[in-house]
VEXKEVO-356329 format. One record per residue (C-alpha): x, y, z. Coordinates in steps of 0.001 Angstrom, whole numbers, padded with zeros to 6 digits, always signed. Each point is the difference from the previous one (the first is absolute). Layout:
# VEXKEVO-356329
XYZ...
# end
This chain:
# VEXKEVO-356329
-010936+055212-032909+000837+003280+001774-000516-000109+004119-002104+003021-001113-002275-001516-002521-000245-003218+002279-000657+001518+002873-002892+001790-001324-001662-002600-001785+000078-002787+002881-001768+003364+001655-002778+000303-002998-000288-004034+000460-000240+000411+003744-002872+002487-000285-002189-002600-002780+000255-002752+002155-001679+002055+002788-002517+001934-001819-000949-003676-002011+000640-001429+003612+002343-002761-001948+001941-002107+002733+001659-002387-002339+000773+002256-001876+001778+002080+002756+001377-003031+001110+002023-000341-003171+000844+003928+000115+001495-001055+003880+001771-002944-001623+002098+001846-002724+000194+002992+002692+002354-002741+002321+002204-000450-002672+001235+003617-000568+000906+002424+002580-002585+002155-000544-002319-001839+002631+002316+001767+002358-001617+002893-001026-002463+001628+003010-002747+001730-002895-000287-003862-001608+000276-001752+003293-002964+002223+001276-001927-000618-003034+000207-003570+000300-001604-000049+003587-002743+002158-001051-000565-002160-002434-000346-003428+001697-001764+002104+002618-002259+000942-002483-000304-003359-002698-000894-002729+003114+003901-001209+000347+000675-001217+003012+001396+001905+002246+002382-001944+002260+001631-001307-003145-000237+003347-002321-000136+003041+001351+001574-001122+003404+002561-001107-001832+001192+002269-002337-000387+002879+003141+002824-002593+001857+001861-000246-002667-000199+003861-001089+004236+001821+000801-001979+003056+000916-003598+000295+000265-001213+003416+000372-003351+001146+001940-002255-000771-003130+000911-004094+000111-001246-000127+003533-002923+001979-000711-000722-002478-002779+000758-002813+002196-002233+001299+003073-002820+001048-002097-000320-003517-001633+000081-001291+002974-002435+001543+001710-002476-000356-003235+000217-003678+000657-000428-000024+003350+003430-000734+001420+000145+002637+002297+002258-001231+002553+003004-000673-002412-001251+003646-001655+001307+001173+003672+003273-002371-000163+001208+001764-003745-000966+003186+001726+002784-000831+002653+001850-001835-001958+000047+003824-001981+001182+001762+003330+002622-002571+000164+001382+000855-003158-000195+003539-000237+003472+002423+001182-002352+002729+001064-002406+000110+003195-003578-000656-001526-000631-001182-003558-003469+000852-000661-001979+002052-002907-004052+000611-000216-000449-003137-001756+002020-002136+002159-002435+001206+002535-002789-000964-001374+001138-003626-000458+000728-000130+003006-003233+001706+001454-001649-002716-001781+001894-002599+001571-000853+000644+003421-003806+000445-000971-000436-003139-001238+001854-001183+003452-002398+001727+001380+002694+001248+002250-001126+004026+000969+003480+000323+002136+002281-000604-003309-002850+002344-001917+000490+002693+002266+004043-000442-000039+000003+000320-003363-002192+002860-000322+002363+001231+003433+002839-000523-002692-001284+001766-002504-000569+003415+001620+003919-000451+001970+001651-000343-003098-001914+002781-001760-002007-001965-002976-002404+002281-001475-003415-001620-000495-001784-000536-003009-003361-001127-000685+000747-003541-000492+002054-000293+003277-002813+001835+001974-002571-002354-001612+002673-002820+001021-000237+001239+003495-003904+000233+000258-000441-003425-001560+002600-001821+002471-001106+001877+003216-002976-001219-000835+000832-003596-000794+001092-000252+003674-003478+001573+001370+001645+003061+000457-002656+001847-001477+000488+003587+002170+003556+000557-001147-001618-000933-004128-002129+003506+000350+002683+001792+001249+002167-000911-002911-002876+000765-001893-001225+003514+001509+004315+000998-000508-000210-001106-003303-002478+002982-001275+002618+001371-003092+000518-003652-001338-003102-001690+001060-001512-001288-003522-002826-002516-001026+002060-003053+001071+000632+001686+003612-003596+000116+000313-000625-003666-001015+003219-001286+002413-001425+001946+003022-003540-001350-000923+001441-003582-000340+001557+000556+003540-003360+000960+001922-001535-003668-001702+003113-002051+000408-001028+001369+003554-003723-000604+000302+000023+003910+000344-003617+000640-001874-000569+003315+000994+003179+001236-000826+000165-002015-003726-003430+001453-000204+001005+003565+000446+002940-000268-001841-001809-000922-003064-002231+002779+000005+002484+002666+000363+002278-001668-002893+000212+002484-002697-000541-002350-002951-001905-003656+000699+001016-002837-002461-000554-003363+000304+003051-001097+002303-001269+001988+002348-003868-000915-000278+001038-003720+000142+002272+000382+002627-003000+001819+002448-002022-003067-001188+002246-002718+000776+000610+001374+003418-003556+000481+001006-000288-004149-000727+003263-000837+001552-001459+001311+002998-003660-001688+000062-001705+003267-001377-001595-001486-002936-003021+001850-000148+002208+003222-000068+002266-001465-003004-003083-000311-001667-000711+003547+000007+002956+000972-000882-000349-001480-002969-003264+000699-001240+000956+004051+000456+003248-000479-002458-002974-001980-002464-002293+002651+000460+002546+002955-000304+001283-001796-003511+003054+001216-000043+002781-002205+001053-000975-004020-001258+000443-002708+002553+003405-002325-001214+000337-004054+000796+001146+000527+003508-002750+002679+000886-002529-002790-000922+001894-002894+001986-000595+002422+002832-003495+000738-000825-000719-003333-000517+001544-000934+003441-002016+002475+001731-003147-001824-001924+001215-003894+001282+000297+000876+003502-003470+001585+000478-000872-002941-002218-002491+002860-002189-000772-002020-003240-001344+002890-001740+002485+002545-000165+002429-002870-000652-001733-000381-003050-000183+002939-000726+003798+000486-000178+000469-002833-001932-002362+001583-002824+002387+002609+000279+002860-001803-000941-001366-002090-002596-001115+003557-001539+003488+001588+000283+001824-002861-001280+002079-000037+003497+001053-003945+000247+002491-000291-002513+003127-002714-000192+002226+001478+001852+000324+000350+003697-002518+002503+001117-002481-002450-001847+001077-003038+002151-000527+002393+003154-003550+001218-001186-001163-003903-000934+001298-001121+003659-001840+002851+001474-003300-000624-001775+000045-004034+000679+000826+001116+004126-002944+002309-000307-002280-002613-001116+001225-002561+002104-000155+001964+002915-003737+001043-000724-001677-002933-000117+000176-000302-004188+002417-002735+000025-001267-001817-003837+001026+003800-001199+003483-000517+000989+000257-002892-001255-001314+000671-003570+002523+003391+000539+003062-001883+001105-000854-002627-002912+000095+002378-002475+002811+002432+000718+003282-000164-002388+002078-000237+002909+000109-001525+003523+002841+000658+002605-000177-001358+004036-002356+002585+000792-002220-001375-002304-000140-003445+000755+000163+001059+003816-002990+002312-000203-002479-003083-001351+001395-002480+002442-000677+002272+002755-003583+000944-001333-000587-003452-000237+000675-000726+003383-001780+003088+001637-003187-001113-001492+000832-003742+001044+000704-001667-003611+002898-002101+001644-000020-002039-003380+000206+002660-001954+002931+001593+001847+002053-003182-000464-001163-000603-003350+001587+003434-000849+002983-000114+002075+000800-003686-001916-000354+002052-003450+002680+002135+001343+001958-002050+000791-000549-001893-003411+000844+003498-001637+003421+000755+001541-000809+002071+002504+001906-000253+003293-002627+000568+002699+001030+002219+002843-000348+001059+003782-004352+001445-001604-000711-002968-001765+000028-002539+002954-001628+002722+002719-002520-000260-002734-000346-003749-000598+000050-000564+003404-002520+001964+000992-002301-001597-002663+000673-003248+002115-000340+001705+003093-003516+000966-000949-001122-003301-001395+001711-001694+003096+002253-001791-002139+002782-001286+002919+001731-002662-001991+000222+002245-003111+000939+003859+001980+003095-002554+001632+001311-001136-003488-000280+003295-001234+002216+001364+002766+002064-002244+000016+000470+000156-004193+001208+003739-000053+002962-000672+002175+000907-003841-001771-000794+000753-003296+000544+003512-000562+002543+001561+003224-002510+002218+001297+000297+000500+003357-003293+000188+001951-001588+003356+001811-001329+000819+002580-003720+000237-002240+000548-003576-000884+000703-001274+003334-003367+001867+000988-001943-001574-002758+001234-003234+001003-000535+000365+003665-003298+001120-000298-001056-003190-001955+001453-002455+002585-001505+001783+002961-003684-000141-001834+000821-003787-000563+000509-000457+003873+004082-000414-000775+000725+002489+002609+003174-001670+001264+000945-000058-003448-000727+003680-000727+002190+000998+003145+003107-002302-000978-000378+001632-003432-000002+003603+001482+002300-000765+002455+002315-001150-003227-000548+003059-001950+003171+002772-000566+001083+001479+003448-000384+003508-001981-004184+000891+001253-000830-003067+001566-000967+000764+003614-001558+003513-002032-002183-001425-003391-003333+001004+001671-002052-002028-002743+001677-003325+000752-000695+000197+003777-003488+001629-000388-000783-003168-002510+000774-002433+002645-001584+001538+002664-003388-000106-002530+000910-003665+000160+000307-000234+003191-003754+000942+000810-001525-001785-002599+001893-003240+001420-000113+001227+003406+003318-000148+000851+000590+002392+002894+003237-000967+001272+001030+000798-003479-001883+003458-000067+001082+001048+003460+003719-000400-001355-000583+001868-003898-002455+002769+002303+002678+000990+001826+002108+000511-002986-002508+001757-001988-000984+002140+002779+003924+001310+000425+000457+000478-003730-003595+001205-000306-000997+002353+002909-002772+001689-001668-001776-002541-001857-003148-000732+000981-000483-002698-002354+002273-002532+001860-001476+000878+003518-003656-000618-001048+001347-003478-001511+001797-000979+002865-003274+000912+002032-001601-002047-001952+001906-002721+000148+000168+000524+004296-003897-000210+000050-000007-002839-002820+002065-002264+002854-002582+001183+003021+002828+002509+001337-002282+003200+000141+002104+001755+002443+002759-000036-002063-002004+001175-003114-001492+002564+002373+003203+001106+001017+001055+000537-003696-003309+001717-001125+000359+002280+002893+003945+000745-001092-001361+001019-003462-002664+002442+001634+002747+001408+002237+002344+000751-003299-002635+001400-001680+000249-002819-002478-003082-001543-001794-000295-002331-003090+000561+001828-003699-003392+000153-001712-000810-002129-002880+000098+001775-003667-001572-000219-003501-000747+001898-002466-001653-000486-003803+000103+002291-003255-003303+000567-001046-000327+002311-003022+004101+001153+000007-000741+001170+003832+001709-002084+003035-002312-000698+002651+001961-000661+003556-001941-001658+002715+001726-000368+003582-001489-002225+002564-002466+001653+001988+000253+003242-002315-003153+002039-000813+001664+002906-001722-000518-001144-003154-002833+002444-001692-002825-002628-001056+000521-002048+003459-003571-000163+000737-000654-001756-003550+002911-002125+000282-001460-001589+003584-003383-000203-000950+000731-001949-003031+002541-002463+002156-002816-000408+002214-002336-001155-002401+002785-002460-001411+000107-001230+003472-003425-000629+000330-000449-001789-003134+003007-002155+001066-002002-000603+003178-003167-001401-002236+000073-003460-000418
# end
């Protein structure tokens, strides 16, 4: 066969294996590629990167490879190369190829607008805002002129690194190329930043709304513990009927729903999907289901997610991890291990989640014997590596069972990386401490506390308590009057209930509430019948 004719159709077979995302089948194209010449040719090599780049080859052995092994590679196999790279998260040896590319090249700086961008990219997800700002420094020295998707690039990656200033200014210079993407990137920044006021306004000045934006403003109102706010968010793209709500703008709905633990409106959103059909087998459907069981988990309606998580087509590790961890927030530490030992039954290869979960179900029921084997299972049986949230768990559980020599060798044994910092480890055994009454103990884990700790008033009352628990009332004197002195007092106590889709809040101490007077004189009746024998 002609080079011509050859040429072209290894090209044409190229281009099917990418677009039918084939990798054996481009694997065999590769093989009969090494046994001509033509490999040597730069259009075909490039091809072949972008398509293990694109097809899930791996990259050290595929595209790496055939760049290394490439006569001349031109600017477009390094793009290829970089950009794959940086899609899977590889950002550092993104940067290597980059100057690996520099290396290479005869002239001073080998660079285009898309090289940029992979490289942009690369130093986001570093987080690294000195190499961002280089590169962007780069750009402007060498003359690139912007487009839209290297401004975007820039926005995005300032604002990966918390750079969130130098985002809007990219933004407010980017007026003749700003489109509806630009708008959704600088929106993302301002959440990715807890910047609410500034997602907020951007959203309302966007030209046209659609439903990555609307999902995006309600996600970041529940990243950031503004549930309520989510919520109305949402109901004003329902009531406005123009834009529908997709899978991941109910998983953040729903979210918003679990952590103010409101029933109702939970339920309510779950009519809604059942209505629209949304849970489907496919992804999104997995993430909706595993949203819906954490919701009812999380408020109170644990035999719902059960029957939910029983009945689903599919289960993944969120699943099983969101009953085992309702389970043991409402203190069904037999249920919890009966689940986790049907995962394991089923294949599933528990992780880091799972065993925070299970042993918090035996921290609750006191379980000592059982939280130890389970701690010491997930590093035996399955290489995981304990945390610092399971060395808490387990610490707290031996210094209720008055082990506290055992709960300091055990903290003093954890990873060097937080020790003498993991507040809830410390503040755990100094609860043990006073309700053993160990002051020597407290003294020592007070003065800790109180050094990583300055302003919480939590630990000072406690270790008054525990001064004037021993008979030493100057000392708990002398602490109460170091609180006064800071300005420090204790954090009031909170609740709140949904009665009738409203949230009620109640605050120690707080009359503010508009039917206060009804709300006392009724608790004082229930006290006085209490009072009747």
């Amino acid at each position: 066969m002609p080079f011509h004719d050859l040429f072209r159709r290894c090209s044409v077979e190229i281009e099917r294996c990418i677009a039918g995302r084939n990798l054996k089948f481009g694997r065999r194209i590769h093989a009969h590629l090494l046994k001509t010449s033509i490999i040597n040719h730069t259009f075909l090599a490039n091809q072949l990167i972008h398509m293990y780049a694109v097809c899930g080859g791996r990259l050290d052995t595929d595209a790496l490879k055939v760049l290394d092994e490439m006569p001349h590679p031109d600017i477009i196999s390094y793009n290829s190369v970089i950009s794959a790279l940086g899609r899977h998260g590889r950002n550092r040896e993104a940067l290597y190829v980059f100057h690996q590319m520099q290396r290479s090249c005869s002239f001073e700086i080998a660079m285009d607008i898309f090289t940029a961008v992979g490289i942009m990219c690369a130093c986001g997800g570093l987080g690294e805002l000195g190499l961002v700002k280089q590169v962007h420094g780069l750009m402007i020295t060498i003359g690139l002129k912007l487009n839209g998707v290297a401004f975007n690039s820039l926005m995005c990656n300032y604002g990966k690194c918390g750079d969130f200033h130098s985002s809007r200014r990219v933004f407010d210079r980017m007026f003749s190329v700003r489109d509806e993407l630009s708008w959704t990137t600088m929106l993302g920044v301002y959440r990715h930043n807890g910047q609410l006021k500034d997602a907020f306004w951007v959203f309302e000045t966007m030209p046209v709304k659609n439903v990555v934006s609307w999902t995006m403003l309600i996600s970041g109102y529940v990243q950031n513990d503004h549930e309520e706010d989510a919520l109305k968010i949402f109901r004003k793209m329902m009531m406005q009927g123009v834009i529908m709500p997709n899978s991941f703008t109910l998983v953040s709905v729903l979210n918003a729903c679990a952590n103010l633990a409101i029933i109702a409106s939970g339920k309510q959103i779950h009519g809604h999907i059942v209505r629209s059909c949304c849970i489907e087998v496919d992804r999104s459907g997995i993430f909706l289901s595993n949203a819906l069981i954490d919701m009812y988990a999380k408020c109170g309606e644990i035999v719902l997610a059960m029957l939910l998580f029983e009945i689903i087509p599919q289960r993944d590790i969120i699943s099983w991890n969101s009953m085992i961890s309702g389970f043991a927030q409402h203190g069904n530490v037999k249920q919890a291990i009966a689940i986790f030992e049907r995962m394991e039954k089923s294949h599933i290869a528990p992780n880091h989640v799972t065993f925070l979960s299970v042993l918090s179900a035996c921290n609750h029921a006191g379980l000592l014997y059982e939280c130890r084997f389970y701690f010491e299972l997930m590093e035996k049986k399955y290489g995981i590596c304990p945390k610092r949230e399971h060395y808490a768990v387990l610490i707290d559980l031996l210094g209720r069972n008055s082990y506290l020599k055992e709960a300091v060798e055990l903290l003093e044994h954890m990873p060097d990386e937080g020790r003498l910092s993991d507040t809830r480890c410390w503040g755990s055994l100094l609860a043990s401490c006073r309700l053993y009454g160990d002051l020597d103990l407290a003294k020592r884990v007070s003065k800790l506390l109180f050094n990583l700790e300055p302003e919480n008033s939590g630990r000072c009352a406690m270790m008054s308590n525990i001064y004037a628990a021993a008979g030493k009332w100057e000392e708990s004197r002398t602490l109460r009057g170091l609180m006064r002195n800071r300005g420090l007092s204790k954090e009031p106590g909170c609740s709140w209930i949904e009665v009738k889709h409203m949230r009620h809040t109640f605050v120690s101490e707080d009359k503010s509430h508009p039917r206060t007077e009804e709300i006392y004189w009724l608790l004082f009746n229930l006290v006085d019948q209490l009072k009747e024998p």
